[in-house]
C-alpha positions as CSV (number, residue, x, y, z in Angstrom):
1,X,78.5,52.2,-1.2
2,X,77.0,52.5,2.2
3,X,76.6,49.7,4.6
4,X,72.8,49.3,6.0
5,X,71.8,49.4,9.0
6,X,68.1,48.5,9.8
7,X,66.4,50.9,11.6
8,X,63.8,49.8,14.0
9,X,61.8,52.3,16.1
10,X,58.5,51.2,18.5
11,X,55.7,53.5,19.7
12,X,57.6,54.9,22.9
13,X,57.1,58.4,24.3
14,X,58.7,61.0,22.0
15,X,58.9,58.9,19.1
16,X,56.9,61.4,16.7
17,X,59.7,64.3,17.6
18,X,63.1,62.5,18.4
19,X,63.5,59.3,15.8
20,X,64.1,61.2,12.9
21,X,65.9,64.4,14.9
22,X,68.1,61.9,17.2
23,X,68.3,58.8,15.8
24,X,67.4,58.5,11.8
25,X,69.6,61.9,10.8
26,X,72.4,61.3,13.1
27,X,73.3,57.8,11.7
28,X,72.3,58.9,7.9
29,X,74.7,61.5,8.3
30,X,77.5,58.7,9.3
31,X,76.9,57.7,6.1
32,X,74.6,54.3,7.3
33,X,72.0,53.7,4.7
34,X,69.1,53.4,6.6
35,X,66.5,50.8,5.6
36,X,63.7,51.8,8.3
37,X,60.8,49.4,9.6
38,X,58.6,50.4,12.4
39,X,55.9,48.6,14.3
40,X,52.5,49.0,13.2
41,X,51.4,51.3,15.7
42,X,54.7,53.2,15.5
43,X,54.2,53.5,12.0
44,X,50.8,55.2,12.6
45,X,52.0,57.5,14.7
46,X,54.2,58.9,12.3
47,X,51.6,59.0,9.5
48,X,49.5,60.4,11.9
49,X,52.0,63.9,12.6
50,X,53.4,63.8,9.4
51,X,57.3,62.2,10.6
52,X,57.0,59.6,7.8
53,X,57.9,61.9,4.9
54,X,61.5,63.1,7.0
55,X,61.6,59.6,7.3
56,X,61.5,58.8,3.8
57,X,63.6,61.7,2.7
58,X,66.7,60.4,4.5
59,X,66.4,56.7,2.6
60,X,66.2,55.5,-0.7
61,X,64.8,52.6,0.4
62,X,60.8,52.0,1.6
63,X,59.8,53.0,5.2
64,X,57.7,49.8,5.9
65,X,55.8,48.3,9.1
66,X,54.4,45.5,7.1
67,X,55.5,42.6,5.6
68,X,55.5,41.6,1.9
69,X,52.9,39.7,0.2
70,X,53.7,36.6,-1.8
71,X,55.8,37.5,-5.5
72,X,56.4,41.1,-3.9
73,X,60.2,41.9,-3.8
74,X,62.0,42.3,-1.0
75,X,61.7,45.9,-0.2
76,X,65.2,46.3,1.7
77,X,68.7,44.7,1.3
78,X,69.9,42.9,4.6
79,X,71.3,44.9,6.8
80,X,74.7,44.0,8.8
81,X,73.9,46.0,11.4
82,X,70.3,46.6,13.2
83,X,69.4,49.5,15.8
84,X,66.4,49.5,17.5
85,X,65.5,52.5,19.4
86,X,63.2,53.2,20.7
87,X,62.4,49.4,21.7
88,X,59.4,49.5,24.5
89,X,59.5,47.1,27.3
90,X,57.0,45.2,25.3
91,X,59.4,44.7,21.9
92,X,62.6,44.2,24.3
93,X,60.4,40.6,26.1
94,X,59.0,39.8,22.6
95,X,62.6,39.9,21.3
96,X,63.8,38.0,23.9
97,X,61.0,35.3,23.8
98,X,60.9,34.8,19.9
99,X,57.9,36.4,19.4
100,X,57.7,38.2,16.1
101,X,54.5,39.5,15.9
102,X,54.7,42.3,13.5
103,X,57.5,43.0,11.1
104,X,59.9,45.0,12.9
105,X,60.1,42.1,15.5
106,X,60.2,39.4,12.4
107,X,63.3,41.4,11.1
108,X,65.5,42.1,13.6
109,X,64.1,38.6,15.2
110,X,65.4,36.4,12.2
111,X,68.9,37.4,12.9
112,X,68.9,37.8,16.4
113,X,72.0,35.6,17.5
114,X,74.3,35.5,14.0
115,X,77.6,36.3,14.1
116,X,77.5,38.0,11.3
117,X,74.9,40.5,12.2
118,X,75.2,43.5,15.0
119,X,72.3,44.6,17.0
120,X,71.9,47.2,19.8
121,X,68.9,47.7,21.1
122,X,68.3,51.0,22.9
123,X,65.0,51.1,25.0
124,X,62.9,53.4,27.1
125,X,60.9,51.9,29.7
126,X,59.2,53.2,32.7
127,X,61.3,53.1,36.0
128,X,59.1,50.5,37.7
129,X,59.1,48.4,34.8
130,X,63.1,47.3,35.8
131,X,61.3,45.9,39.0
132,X,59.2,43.3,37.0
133,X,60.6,39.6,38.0
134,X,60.9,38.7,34.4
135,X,62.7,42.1,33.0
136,X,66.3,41.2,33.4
137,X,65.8,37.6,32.2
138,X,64.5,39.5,28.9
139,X,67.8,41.8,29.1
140,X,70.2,38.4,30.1
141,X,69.3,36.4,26.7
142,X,69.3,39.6,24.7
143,X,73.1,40.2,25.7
144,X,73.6,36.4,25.8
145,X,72.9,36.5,22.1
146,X,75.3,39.1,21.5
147,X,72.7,41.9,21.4
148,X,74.2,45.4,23.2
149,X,71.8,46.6,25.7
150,X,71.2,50.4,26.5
151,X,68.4,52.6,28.2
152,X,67.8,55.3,26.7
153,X,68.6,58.4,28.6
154,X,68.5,61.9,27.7
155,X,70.0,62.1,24.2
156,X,68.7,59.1,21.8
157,X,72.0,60.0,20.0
158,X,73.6,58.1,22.3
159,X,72.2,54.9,21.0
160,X,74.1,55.9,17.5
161,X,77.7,56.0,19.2
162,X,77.0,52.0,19.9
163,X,77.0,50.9,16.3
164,X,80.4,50.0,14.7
165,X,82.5,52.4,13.2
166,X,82.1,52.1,9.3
């Protein structure tokens, strides 16, 4: 069986036309089982050009931006392995902070510093935002938790060559 690797994606700048292309297919066809969860805005995006059903048809597991309600199953195993791409400036000093304000933030925040559990995160932030006094202090506890840290450059596939081999 697969191992799975949560998928977490924010509402940056190409989102609608590179997460599934460069980031979802490229580790689905690694063989990761991909248990997706997006923020809410994210989320509406997608539903909004239509990306949700390629989602869906590369998992057999629930693209979700929400969390449960009471009695409801849990709607993905726990993954070993977390990517999130494309994290915004915003999710990367939530993260860092503790803030889990939605549910892609709760998930990938619960585990943030076990052993047991590898995260990159892969963001795409404005140039100027590298200049705010607080940015690499977000960055520093991220990497001090273990998390590996990567801008996101041309090719989002290059966020996929950072997760473990299988």
């Amino acid at each position: 069986m697969s191992r799975v690797l949560g998928l977490i994606g924010s509402s940056c700048g190409g989102l609608d036309t590179r997460f599934a292309a460069e980031l979802a297919k490229p580790a689905a066809a690694l063989g990761w089982r991909l248990a997706i969860t997006l923020t809410p805005t994210a989320y509406r995006w997608l539903e909004v050009t239509g990306g949700l059903a390629e989602l869906e048809a590369l998992t057999d597991l629930p693209v979700r931006s929400v969390s449960r309600l009471p009695g409801e199953a849990r709607p993905h195993p726990d993954p070993e392995v977390f990517l999130f791409a494309p994290a915004t400036a915003n999710s990367v000093a939530k993260l860092a902070l503790g803030i889990a304000d939605n549910q892609a933030l709760t998930v990938v925040g619960d585990v943030l510093g076990s052993p047991r559990v590898s995260i990159v995160v892969a963001y795409s932030i404005q140039d100027t935002r590298e200049l705010h006094p607080a940015w690499q202090s977000h960055v520093d506890t991220l990497v001090r938790a273990g998390v590996r840290v990567h801008r996101l450059g041309e090719a989002w596939t290059d966020a996929v060559t950072l997760l473990p081999a299988l």
